[in-house]
Structures are given as structure tokens and as C-alpha cells.
N, C-alpha and C positions, 0 to 999 in steps of 0.2 A: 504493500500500500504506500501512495508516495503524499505525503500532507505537507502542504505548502501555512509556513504559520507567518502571516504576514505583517509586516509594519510596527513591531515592536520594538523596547530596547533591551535589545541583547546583552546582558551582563554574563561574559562568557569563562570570566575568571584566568583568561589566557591574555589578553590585552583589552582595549579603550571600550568602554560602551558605548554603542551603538546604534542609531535607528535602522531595523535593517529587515528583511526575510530570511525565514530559515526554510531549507526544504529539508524531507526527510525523507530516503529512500531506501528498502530493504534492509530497513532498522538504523541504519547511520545515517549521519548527516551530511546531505551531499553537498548545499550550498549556502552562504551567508551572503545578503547582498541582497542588488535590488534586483526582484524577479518579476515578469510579467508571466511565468510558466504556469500550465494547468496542473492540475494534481486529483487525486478522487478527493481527498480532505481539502480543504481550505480553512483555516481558523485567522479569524481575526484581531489580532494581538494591540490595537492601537489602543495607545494611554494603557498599554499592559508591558511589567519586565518578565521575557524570556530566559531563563538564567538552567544551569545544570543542576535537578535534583539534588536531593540533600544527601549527604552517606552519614547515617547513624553507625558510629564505628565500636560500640558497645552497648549489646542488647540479650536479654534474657526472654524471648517474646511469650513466652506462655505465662508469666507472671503478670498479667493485665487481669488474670482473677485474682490478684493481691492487692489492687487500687486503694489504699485508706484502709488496709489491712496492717495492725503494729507498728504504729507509728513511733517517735518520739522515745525506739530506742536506741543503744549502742547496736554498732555492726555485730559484735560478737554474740548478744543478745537477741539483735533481729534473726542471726541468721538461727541458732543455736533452740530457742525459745519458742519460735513461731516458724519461722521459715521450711527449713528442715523437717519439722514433723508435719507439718498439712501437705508438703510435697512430697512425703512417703503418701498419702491419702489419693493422691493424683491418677487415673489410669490416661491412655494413651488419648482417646475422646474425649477428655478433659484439657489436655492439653493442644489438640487440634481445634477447638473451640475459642479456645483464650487466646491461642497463637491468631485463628484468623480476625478477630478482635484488634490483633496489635497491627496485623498489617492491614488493616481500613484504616487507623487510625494514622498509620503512618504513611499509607497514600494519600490521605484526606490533607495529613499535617507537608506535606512536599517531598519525603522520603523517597526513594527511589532505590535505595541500597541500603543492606543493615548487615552487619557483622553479630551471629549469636553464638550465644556456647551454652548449653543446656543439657540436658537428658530429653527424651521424647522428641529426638532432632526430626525423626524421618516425618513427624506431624509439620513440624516444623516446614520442613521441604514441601512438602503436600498441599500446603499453606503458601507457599510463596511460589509454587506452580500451579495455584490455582488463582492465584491475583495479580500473576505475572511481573511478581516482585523480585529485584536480583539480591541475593544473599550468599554471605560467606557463612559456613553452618560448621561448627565440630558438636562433636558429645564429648563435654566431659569428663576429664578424668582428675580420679580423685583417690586418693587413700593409699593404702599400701595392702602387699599379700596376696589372695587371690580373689577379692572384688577390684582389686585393682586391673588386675591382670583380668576380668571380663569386661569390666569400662573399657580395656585399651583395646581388645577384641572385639565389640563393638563399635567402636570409631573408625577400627579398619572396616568392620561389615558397612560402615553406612559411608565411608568414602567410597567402595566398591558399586554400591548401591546408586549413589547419588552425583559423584562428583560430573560436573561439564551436564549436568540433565538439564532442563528444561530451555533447550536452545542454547544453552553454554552459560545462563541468566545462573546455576546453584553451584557454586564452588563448597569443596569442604577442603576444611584446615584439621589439624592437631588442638584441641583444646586443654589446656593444663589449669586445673582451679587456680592454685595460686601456691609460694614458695611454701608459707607455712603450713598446706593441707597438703603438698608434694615431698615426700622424702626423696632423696637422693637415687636410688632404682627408679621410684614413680618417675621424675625428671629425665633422669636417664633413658625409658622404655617410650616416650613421649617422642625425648628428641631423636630416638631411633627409629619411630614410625614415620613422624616428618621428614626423614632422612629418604627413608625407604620412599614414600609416596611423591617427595617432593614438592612440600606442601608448605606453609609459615606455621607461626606458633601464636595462639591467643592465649595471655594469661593473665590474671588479675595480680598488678606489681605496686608495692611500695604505697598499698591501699589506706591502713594504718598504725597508727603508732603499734598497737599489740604487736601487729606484725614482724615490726622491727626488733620489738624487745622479745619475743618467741625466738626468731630467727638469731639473734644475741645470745641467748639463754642456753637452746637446743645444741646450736654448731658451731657456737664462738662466733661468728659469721657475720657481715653486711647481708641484707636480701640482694645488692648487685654482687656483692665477692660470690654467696652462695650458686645465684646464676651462670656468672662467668665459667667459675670453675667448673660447674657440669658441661659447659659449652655449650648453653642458648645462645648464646650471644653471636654466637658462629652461623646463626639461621638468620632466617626475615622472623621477626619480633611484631607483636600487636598488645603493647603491653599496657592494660588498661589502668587508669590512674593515676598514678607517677604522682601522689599528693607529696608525699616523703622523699623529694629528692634532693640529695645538698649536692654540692660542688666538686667532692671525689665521684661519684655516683654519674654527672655531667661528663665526664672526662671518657667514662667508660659507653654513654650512652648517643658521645660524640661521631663512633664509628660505627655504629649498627647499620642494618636495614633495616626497615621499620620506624617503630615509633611510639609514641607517648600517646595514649586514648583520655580526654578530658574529659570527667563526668558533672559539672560546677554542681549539677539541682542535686543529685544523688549525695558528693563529699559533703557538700553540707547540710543536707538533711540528717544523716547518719550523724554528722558532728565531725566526718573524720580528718577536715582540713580545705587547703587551699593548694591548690599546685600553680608553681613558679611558672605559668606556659610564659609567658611573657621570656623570660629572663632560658628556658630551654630554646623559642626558637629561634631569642638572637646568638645561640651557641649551633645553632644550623642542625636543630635536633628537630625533624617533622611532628608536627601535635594535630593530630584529630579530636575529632570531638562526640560524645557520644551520650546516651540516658542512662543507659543501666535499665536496669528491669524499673516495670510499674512501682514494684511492691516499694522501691526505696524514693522513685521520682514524680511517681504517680500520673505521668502524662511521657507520652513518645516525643510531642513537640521540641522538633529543633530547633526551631526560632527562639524559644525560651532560654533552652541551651546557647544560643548564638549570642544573645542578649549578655547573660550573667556573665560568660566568659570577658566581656568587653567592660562588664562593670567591675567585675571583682580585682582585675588587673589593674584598671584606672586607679581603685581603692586601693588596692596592698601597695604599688607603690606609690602615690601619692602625685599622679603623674598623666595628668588625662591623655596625652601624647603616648603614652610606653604600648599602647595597643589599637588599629584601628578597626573601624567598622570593615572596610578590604580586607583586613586580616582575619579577622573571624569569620567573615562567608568564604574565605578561601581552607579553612581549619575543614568548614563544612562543608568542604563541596572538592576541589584538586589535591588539599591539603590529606584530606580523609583517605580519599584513595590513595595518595602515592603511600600512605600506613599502610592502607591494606595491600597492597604491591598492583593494583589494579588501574593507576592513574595513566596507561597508555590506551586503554577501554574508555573511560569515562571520568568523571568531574570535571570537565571542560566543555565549553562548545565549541569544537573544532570542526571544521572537514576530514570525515575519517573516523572518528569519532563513534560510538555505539549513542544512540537519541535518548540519551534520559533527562527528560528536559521540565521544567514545571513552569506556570505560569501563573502570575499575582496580576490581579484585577487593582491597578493605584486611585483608582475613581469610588475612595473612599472614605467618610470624613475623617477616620483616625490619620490617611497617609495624605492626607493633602495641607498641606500644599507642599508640592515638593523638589527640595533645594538643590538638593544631592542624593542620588539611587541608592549609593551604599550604605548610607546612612538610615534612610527609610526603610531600609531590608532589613539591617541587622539592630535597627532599634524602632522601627512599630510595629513592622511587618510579625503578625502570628500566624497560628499554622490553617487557621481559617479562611486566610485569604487566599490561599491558594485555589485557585478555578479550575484550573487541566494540569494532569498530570503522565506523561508520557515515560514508557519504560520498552528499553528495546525500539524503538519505533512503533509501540504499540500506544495508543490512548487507552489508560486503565480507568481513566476517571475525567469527567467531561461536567463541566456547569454542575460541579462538587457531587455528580451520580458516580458511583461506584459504578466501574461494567460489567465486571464479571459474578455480583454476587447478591444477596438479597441480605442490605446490612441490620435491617430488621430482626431477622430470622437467628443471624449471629447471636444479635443482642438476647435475642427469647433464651437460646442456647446455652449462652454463659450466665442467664442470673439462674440456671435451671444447675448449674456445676454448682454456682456458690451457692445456694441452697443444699446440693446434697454434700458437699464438703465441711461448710460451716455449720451450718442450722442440723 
């Protein structure tokens, strides 16, 4: 299908914005410019910015039946007290239900890419081949012994299962919980299968303080020395967090591939900090940006996330200058991807390019009047105002209608889980 989106400004995150046409043809984008050319689609983008989908670079998506579930605790508590045992409570339609929940909400909110690491992946997958959403997926691994060793036996079965499926749109990675829930073999057996597959590594890093002083305690250890030495470091990295990062820790995080995942709503709802992105990405360290699961952030919206990150940086260093609005839609959108290794695909609008493209309606009284684009994107712009949202060169979502799905029907389905889980 070739859709001609016409007359908009193109904020393409590669160079200058633009008044311009975009054509899309056999999923990429063939042309930017001015076109008189026919197309079956036509959309008409004026007094609209055209810009690259958002990439959610840390997400838990089944956890949208946690929304305003245990609040107002410590991580160690959320996870341990409430988290944990109603997710033993979970079957697999449980979690394909809440998953498709997360992704309406994150094609509705401008999403177009999300990086998850969970249990009940293959829902997951099921879920994002049925909305035509593109996702990085691992399952989990966690613990030691031999539930360990069938988590890591499972993530091979569901890369074999899944990986390049749904048109090339589902990739799976290695997923490693995190250093303090990884012993040394777990880390080990993780970065062996990555090895094997050829895949990156997602892991929750340097999330907080316990963390650090476990990792202390346990193996005499930094959580970066502990990494090193098993040799993640040697892979592509998707290391979500990075609250607890100081200046040795920078040195070593200097030469990776990959990158730092920013969670601003999640760190501090949990309490667990503020992360230095400012001060990581003028050390030429990549920072994405990402929610975390519902249960700790309670909404997908990236624009929220896009927001906080520009304010929290302005605050801690005392410096309205140290971060701009350019910088945080680029965190969300080329920045994210080149995290996740995928920025030669997408987060850009290039020629060439795979079309995942969204479109904000500015002919609205929160965005008007309007001075500067980047500015009204990354500080009014919510996830509401997104109009159409294109993946693949597909239209998933047109004048805020979902296409593929009956989001009603969703909704009946997930208060029918929280009901039999909680009540």
C-alpha cells in the first residue's frame, strides 16, 4: 500500500524541520518533499507534526492489571510483598489480556516500539502480532539451580519460536532480571545464550541503593566491576536504569554498545533516585528512555516520560540549559533505538527507513500557539494527541480508532482478570 501523508512538519530527528510530504511505500519511506504523486492512502497532515514513533525502551507489558495496585512502596517491598505473589496467580490469558491493554494504550499514546522482558512472552508476541506493534521480547531469567536453568531453556524455546516473526516487526533478546537476583553461573549461562543466538542483553542495572549494598555485601563487588568481570560488557547492553551511576562506573560505561534505559515516573515513584542522563550523555554514553511496567508508573505514556526527563535534569543541576527539549524527543525516538541496536530500521524519518511514523493534530488549545515544535512536543504535547499512528507502513490506528481490534472488548476482559485475581 503506498500512502502519501501530505503537507506536514516533519520532525525527523535526522536534520531541520520541515514543511514537506512523506510517501510510504512497501513499509519504508520512499520520499520526503514536495509531491504531486497519487497513492491508494492520502492523509492530510496540515497544521499536523509528522515525526518517528516513540520507542518505549523498558516495559513489563502484562503488568497494566497492576495500574494503582501497591502503591507508595519501597522496590524491594513492591516487588517482594505484592508483586511477586499475585504474579504467581497469573495464567497465560491473563497475561495476553493485560498485554493487549498495554499495547492500545501504547499505540493510542504514539508508541510504535517497546523493549519487554517478562514471563508469558509468547502472549506477549501474540499481542504485538496482533496490533502490528514492533517489539524487542526476552523471558526472563532469574535465580539460580534448576529453575534457572528452565527460564534459560525457555528463552531459547521462545527465540526459536518467535524471533524475525511477524514480518521481521518481533525480535527477541536475552533477558537477565538484574545483578542482585543473577548469580554468577545465572550471568554466565545468559551471556552464553546471547552468544550462541547472537542477540543483546536487557537487564535491570544500578536500579537501587539495596542493590548496591547486596552486590557490596555478597561479592565485595561494584554492580559495574561484578558485570565486567563476567563479560557483559563485551555484548550490546540495554541496561535499564542507571539511577546509581558515579564516575568510575562512567569510565567503564564509556565503551559499550548499548546503553542506559531512563525510567524518570517509575525511579521516582518507587523513591529509588534520579539518574545523571544529562551528565552520561555528554560523556557520549546513549540514554533511552523508557516506563517500566504499569504497576510502578501506572500509564505507558511517553510524552510524560519525555516531559520529566527535561525537568528533572533542568532541577538537579540547577541549569535550564544542561538538557533540551531536541534532546529528549531524540532519547525517544533515534536515541532509543540506537540502545536497542535497531537505529539503522527506525527512529528516524529517513529515505530507506522502515515507516513508523505518528502524527499530532497542533490545532489544539493546550498547543497553540506555537513558537517552537520541539518545545510543544516535548513539553504539552500528551499521549492523547496523537491522531494516526503508522507501524511498518501499516496504519494501526487512524482518527484515535484502533484497527485491528475491539478496544472495548479488551477493556470487559481485563476488569474480568482483576476481578478473578484480586477480589
Amino acid at each position: 500500500m503506498k500512502i502519501l501523508i501530505k503537507n506536514g512538519y516533519v520532525v525527523s530527528m535526522a536534520r531541520d524541520i520541515v514543511k514537506a510530504d512523506v510517501i510510504i511505500e512497501d513499509g519504508r519511506i520512499a520520499f520526503i518533499g514536495n509531491s504531486d504523486g497519487i497513492a491508494d492512502k492520502v492523509i492530510d497532515a496540515t497544521n499536523k507534526v509528522v515525526m518517528p514513533g516513540l520507542i518505549n525502551a523498558h516495559t513489563h507489558v502484562p503488568m497494566s492489571i497492576f495500574r494503582g495496585y501497591s502503591d507508595e512502596l519501597t522496590l524491594h517491598d513492591w516487588l517482594r510483598e505484592k508483586m511477586w505473589p499475585i504474579e504467581d496467580k497469573m495464567t497465560a490469558d491473563d497475561a495476553y489480556y493485560a498485554s493487549m491493554l498495554s499495547g492500545i494504550e501504547m499505540i493510542k499514546s504514539g508508541t510504535t516500539t517497546f523493549n519487554d522482558m517478562y514471563f508469558f512472552e509468547d502472549e506477549i508476541a501474540k499481542m504485538a502480532e496482533k496490533l502490528g506493534l514492533r517489539a524487542i521480547l526476552s523471558r526472563c531469567i532469574i535465580g539460580e539451580g534448576e529453575e534457572m536453568v528452565k527460564k534459560a531453556d525457555e528463552a531459547e524455546e521462545f527465540y526459536n519460536n518467535w524471533h524475525n516473526k511477524a514480518d521481521g516487526r518481533i525480535k527477541i533478546c536475552v533477558g537477565l532480571h538484574a545483578p542482585n537476583t543473577c548469580p554468577p553461573d545465572t550471568i554466565k549461562r545468559g551471556i552464553n545464550l546471547a552468544d550462541r543466538l547472537g542477540t543483546p542483553i536487557h537487564i535491570h542495572y544500578l536500579e537501587t541503593k539495596d542493590e548496591i549494598d547486596y552486590m557490596s555485601s555478597k561479592y565485595l563487588s561494584t554492580v559495574t566491576e561484578y558485570l565486567k568481570k563476567s563479560g557483559l560488557f563485551n555484548y550490546h547492553v540495554m541496561l535499564a536504569h542507571g539511577v546509581h551511576i558515579n564516575d568510575i562506573d562512567i569510565e567503564v560505561l564509556k565503551n559499550i554498545s548499548g546503553g542506559i534505559i531512563h525510567n524518570p515516573v517509575s525511579n521516582m515513584k518507587l523513591g529509588s533516585g534520579f539518574s545523571s542522563v544529562a551528565k552520561l550523555r555528554r560523556n557520549g554514553i546513549n540514554v533511552a528512555l523508557g516506563t517500566d511496567g504499569q504497576g510502578s508508573t501506572n500509564t505507558l505514556d511517553m510524552f510524560e516520560e519525555i516531559k520529566l526527563t527535561a525537568y528533572l535534569q533542568k532541577g538537579l543541576n540547577f541549569n535550564p540549559t544542561v538538557i533540551t527539549a531536541e534532546d529528549v524527543l531524540k532519547m525517544a525516538t533515534i536515541e532509543g533505538a540506537r540502545v536497542l541496536g535497531i537505529d539503522s530500521e527506525v527512529g528516524s524519518i529517513e529515505v530507506g527507513k522502515k515507516a513508523d511514523i505518528i502524527i499530532i493534530d497542533l490545532n489544539k488549545p493546550h498547543l497553540c500557539p506555537v513558537h517552537n515544535i520541539y518545545s510543544t512536543l516535548a513539553y504539552s504535547v500528551n499521549g492523547a494527541d496523537v491522531e494516526t499512528t503508522i507501524i511498518d507502513g501499516k496504519i494501526v490506528m487512524e482518527n484515535r480508532q484502533i484497527v485491528n481490534v475491539d478496544e472495548q472488548e479488551i477493556i470487559n476482559e481485563c476488569n474480568r482478570v482483576q476481578r478473578r485475581l484480586f477480589n
